[in-house]
C-alpha positions as CSV (number, residue, x, y, z in Angstrom):
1,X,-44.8,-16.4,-50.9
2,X,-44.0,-13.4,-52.9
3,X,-45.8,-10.6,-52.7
4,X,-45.3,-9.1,-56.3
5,X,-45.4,-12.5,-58.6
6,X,-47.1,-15.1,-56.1
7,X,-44.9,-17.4,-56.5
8,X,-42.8,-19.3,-53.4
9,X,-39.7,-17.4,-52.1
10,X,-36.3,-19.4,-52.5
11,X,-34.8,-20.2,-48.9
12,X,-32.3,-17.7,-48.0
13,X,-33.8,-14.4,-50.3
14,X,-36.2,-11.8,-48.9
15,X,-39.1,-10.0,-50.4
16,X,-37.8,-6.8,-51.6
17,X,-41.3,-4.9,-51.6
18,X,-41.6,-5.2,-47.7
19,X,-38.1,-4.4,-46.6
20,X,-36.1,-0.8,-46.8
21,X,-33.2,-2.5,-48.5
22,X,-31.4,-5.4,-49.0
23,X,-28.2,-4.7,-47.4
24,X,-27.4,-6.3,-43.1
25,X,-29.0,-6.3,-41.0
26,X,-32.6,-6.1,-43.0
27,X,-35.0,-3.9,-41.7
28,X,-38.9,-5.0,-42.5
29,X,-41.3,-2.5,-43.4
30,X,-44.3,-2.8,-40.6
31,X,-47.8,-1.2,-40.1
32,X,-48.5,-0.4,-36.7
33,X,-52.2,0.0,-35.8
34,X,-54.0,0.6,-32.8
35,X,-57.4,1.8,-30.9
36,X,-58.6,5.6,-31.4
37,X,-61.7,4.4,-29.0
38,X,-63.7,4.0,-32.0
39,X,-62.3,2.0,-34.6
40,X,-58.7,0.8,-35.7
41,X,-56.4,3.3,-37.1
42,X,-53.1,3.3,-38.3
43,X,-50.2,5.1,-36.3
44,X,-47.6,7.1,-37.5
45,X,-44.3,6.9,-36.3
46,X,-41.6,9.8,-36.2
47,X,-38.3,9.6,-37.8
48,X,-37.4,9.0,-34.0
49,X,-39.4,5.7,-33.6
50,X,-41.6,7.6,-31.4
51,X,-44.9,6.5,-32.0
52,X,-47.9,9.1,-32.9
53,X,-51.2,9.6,-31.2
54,X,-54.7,10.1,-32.4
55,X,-56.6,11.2,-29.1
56,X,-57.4,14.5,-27.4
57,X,-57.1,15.0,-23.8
58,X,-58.9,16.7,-21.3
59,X,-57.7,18.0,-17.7
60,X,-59.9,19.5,-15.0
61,X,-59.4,19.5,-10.9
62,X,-62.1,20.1,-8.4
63,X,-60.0,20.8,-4.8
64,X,-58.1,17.3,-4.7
65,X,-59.4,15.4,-7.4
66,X,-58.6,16.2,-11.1
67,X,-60.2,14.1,-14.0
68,X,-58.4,13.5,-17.4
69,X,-60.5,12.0,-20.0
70,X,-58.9,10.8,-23.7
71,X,-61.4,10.6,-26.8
72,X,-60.8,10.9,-30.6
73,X,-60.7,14.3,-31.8
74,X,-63.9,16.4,-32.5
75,X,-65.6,14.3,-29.8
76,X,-68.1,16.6,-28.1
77,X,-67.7,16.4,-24.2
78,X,-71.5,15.5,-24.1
79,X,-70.7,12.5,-26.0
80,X,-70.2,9.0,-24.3
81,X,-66.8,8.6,-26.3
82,X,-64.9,9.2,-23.7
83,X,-62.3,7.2,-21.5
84,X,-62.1,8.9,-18.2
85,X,-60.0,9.5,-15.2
86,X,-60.0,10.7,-11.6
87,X,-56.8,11.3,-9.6
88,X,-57.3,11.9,-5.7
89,X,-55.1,13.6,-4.0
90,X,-56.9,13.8,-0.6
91,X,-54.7,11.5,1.4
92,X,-52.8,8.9,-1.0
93,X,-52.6,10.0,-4.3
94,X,-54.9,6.9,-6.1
95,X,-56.0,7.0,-9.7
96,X,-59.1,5.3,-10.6
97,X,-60.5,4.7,-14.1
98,X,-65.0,4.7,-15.3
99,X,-66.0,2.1,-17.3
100,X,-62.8,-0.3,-17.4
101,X,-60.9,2.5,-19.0
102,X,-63.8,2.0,-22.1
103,X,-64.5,5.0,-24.3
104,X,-67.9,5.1,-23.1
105,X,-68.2,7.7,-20.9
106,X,-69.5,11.6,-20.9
107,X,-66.5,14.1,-19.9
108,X,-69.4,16.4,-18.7
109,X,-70.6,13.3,-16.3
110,X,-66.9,13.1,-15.2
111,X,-67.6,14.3,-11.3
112,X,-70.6,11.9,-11.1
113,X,-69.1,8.9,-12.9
114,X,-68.6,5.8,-10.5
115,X,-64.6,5.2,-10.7
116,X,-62.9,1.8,-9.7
């Protein structure tokens, strides 16, 4: 179905509007979305394919544990917006995530936080 006039595409021809051009192979213009802990966002993409990110992240170590903790920019660190961390270092190196990896933790909780 076009996109422009509504009306069926013949077999064989291509919606201009969603590709870069016409010429082999075709390339299809795509929207690529994905989860900023709070809602759905789109992502940008540099001109090397590399795709962009929207979070924040925070890095702190106690002796042999350090916490990172990922939330959407201008998140306070009192706020439970946060996914959270801890790699320990003490014997094997193991890292453990709060929550199920949610964005529902505090970053200011982060050394009290149960970690599985």
């Amino acid at each position: 179905m076009s996109v422009a006039s509504g009306k069926p595409i013949p077999a064989g021809e291509t919606e201009r509007r969603e590709h870069e051009d016409l010429s082999l192979p075709y390339t299809k213009r795509v929207l690529l979305y994905g989860w900023d802990g709070r809602s759905k966002v789109r992502l940008a993409v540099d001109e090397q394919g590399a795709i962009g990110t929207s979070l924040i992240t925070r890095v702190a170590t106690v002796g042999d544990k350090t916490y990172v903790g990922d939330a959407v920019p201008g998140t306070a660190t009192s706020a439970a917006a946060w996914r959270v961390y801890e790699i320990d270092s003490s014997s094997d190196v193991s890292c453990l995530v709060a929550d199920s990896g949610r964005f529902s933790q505090v970053w200011d909780n982060r050394a009290s936080l149960s970690y599985s």
